[in-house]
MIDOSE-1310 file (N, C-alpha, C; in nm, 2 decimals, decimal comma, always signed):
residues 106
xxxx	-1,27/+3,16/+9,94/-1,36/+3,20/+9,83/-1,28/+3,22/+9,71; -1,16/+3,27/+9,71/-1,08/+3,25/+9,58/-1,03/+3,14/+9,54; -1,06/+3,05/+9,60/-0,99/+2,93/+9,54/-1,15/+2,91/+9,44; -1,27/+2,92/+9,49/-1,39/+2,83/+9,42/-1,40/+2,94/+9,25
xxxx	-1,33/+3,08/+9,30/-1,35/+3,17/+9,17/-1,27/+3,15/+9,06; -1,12/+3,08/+9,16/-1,01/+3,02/+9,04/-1,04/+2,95/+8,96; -1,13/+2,84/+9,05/-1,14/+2,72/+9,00/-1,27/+2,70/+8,86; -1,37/+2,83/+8,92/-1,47/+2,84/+8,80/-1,40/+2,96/+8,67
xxxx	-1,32/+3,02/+8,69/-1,26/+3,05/+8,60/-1,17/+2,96/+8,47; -1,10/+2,85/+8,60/-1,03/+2,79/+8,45/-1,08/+2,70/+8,41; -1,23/+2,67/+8,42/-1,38/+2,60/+8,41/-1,32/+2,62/+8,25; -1,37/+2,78/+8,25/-1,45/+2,82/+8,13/-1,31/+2,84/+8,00
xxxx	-1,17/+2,86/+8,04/-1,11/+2,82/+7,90/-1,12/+2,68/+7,89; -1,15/+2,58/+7,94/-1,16/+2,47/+7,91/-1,23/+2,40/+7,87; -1,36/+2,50/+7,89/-1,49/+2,42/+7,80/-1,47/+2,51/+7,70; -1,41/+2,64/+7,67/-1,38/+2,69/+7,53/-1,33/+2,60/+7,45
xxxx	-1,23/+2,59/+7,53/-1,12/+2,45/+7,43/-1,23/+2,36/+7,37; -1,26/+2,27/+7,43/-1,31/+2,17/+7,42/-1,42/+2,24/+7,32; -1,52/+2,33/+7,32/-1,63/+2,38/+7,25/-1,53/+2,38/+7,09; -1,40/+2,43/+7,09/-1,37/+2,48/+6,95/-1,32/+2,29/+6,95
xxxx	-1,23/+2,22/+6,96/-1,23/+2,08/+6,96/-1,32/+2,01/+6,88; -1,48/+2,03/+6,92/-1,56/+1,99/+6,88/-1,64/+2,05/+6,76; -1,62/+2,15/+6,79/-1,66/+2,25/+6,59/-1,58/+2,22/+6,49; -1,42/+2,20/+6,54/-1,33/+2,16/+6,46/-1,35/+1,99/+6,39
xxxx	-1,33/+1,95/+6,52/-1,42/+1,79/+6,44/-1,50/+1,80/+6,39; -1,64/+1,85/+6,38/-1,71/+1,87/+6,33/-1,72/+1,91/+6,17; -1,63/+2,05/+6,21/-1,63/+2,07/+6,08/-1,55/+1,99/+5,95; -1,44/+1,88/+6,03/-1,37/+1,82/+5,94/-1,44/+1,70/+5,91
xxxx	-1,57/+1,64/+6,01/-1,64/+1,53/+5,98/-1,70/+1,57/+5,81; -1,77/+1,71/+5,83/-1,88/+1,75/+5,72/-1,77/+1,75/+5,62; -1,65/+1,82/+5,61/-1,60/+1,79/+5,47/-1,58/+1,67/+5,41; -1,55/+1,60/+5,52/-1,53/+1,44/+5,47/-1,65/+1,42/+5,45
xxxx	-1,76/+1,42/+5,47/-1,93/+1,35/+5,44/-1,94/+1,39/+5,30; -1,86/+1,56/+5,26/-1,91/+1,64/+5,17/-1,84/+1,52/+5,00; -1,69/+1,57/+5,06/-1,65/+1,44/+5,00/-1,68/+1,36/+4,93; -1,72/+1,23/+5,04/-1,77/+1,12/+4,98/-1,87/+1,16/+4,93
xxxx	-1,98/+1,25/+4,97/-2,11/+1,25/+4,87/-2,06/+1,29/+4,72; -1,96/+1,41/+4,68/-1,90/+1,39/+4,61/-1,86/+1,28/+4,47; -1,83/+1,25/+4,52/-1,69/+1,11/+4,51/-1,81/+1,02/+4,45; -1,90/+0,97/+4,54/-2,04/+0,95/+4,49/-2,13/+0,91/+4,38
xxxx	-2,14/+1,07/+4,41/-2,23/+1,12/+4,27/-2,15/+1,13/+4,17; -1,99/+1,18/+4,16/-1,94/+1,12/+4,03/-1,91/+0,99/+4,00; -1,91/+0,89/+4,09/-1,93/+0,74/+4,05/-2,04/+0,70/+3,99; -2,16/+0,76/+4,07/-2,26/+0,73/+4,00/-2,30/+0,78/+3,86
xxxx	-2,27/+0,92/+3,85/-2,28/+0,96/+3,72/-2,20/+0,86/+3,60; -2,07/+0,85/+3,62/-1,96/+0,85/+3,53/-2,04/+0,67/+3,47; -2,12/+0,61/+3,62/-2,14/+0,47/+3,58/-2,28/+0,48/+3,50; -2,39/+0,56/+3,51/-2,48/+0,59/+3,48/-2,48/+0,64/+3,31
xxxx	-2,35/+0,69/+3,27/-2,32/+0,72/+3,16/-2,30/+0,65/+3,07; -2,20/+0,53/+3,12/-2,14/+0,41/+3,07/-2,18/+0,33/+3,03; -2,33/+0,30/+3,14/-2,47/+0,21/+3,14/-2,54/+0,26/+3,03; -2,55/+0,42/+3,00/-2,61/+0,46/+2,87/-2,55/+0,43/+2,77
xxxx	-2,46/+0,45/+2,76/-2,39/+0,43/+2,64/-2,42/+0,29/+2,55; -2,39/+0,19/+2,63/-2,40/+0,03/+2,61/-2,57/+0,03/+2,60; -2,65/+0,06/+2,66/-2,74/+0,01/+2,65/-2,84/+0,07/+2,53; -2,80/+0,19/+2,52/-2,92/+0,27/+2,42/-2,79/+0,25/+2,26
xxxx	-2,86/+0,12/+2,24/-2,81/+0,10/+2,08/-2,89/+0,09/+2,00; -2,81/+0,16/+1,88/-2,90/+0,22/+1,78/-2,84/+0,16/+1,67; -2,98/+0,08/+1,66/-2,97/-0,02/+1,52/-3,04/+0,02/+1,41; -2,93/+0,02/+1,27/-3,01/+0,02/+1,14/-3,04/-0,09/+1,09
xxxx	-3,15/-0,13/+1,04/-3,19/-0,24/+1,00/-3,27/-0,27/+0,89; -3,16/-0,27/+0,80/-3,20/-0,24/+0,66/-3,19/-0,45/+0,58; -3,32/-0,42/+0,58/-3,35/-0,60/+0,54/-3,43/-0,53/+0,39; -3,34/-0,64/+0,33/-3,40/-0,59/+0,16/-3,49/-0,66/+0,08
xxxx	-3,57/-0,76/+0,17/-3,70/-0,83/+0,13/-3,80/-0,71/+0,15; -3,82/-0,67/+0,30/-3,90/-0,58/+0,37/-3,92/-0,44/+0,24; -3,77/-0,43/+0,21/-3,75/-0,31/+0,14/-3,83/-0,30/+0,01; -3,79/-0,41/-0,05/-3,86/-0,47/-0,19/-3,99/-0,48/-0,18
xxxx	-4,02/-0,48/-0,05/-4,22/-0,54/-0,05/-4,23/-0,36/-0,05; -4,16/-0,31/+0,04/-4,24/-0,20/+0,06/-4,22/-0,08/-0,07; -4,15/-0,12/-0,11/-4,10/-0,03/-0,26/-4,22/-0,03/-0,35; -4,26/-0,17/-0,36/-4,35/-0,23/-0,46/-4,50/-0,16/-0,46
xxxx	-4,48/-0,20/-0,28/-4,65/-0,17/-0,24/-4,69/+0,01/-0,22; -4,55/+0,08/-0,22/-4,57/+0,19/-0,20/-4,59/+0,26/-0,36; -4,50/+0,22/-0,42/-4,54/+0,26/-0,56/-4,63/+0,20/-0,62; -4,73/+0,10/-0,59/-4,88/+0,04/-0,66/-4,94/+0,15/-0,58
xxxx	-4,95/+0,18/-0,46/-5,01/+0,29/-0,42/-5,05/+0,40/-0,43; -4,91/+0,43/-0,47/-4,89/+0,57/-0,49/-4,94/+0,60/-0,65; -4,94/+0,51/-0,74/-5,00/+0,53/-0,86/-5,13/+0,54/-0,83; -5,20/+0,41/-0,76/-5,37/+0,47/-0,71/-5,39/+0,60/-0,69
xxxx	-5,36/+0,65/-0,59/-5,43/+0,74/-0,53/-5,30/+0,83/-0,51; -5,35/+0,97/-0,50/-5,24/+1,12/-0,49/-5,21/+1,12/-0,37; -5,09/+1,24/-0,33/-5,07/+1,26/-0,24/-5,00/+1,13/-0,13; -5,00/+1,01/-0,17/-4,99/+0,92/-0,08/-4,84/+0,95/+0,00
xxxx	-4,77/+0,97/+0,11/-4,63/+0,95/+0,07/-4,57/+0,86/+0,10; -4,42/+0,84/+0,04/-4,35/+0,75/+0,03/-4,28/+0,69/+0,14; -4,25/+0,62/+0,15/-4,19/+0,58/+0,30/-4,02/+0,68/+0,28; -3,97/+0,72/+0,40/-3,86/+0,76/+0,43/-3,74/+0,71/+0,37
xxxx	-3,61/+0,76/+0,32/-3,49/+0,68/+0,27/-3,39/+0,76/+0,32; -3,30/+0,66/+0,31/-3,19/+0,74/+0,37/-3,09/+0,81/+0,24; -2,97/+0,84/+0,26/-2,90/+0,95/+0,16/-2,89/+0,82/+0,03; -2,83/+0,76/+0,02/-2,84/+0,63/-0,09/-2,98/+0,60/-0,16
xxxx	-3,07/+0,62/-0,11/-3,20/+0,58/-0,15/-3,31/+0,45/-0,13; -3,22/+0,37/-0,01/-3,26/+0,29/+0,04/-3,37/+0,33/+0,15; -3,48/+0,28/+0,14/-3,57/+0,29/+0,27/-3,54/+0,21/+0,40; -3,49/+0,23/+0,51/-3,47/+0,18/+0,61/-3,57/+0,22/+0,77
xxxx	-3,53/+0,12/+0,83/-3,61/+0,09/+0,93/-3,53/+0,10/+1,03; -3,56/+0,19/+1,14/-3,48/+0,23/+1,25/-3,53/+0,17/+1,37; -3,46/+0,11/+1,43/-3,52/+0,09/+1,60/-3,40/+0,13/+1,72; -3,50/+0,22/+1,81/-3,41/+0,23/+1,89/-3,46/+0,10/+2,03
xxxx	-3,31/+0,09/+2,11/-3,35/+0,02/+2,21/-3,31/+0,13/+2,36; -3,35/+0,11/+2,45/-3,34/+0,18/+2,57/-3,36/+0,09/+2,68; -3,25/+0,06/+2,72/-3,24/-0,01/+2,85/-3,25/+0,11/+2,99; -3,36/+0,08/+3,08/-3,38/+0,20/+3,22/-3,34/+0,10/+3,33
xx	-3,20/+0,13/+3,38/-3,19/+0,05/+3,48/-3,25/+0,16/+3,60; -3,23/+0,05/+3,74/-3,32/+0,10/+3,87/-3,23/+0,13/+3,94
């Protein structure tokens, strides 16, 4: 009978072992998972940024026919009738025409 009590005795440091073994891996699996999700999301960010940059350009587009017509037609107008207002200008006095572009990648 002492041999079967020895034997379930040194059972149980051995599935301790083995239990901490396996938490231990465990726990070094999750930091590495944590990591790479890491790692990741700043790739993804850093490339998502890059992607913005390039793509959302912002163009002035100052065409001085457009400007001329609208100069004309805004001041025949604005003598008609009050209150009309004038189109927008920039610091110079030039009326310009802004477009933005926005590329949404998937």
């Amino acid at each position: 009978m002492q041999r079967q009590s020895v034997g379930k005795i040194l059972n149980y440091p051995d599935s301790n072992f083995r239990l901490q073994q396996s938490c231990s891996k465990l726990a070094a699996s999750l930091t590495r998972q944590e990591c790479k999700l890491e790692t990741s999301y700043c790739k993804r960010r850093s490339q998502h940024a890059s992607n913005l940059q390039q793509a959302c350009c912002v163009k002035l587009i100052a065409n001085c026919s457009k400007n001329r017509v609208c100069r004309r037609t805004s001041v025949a107008l604005a003598t008609q009738t009050a209150g009309l207002r004038l189109p927008k200008t920039d610091y110079a006095g030039i009326s310009c025409i802004y477009t933005f572009y926005f590329k949404l990648s998937s």
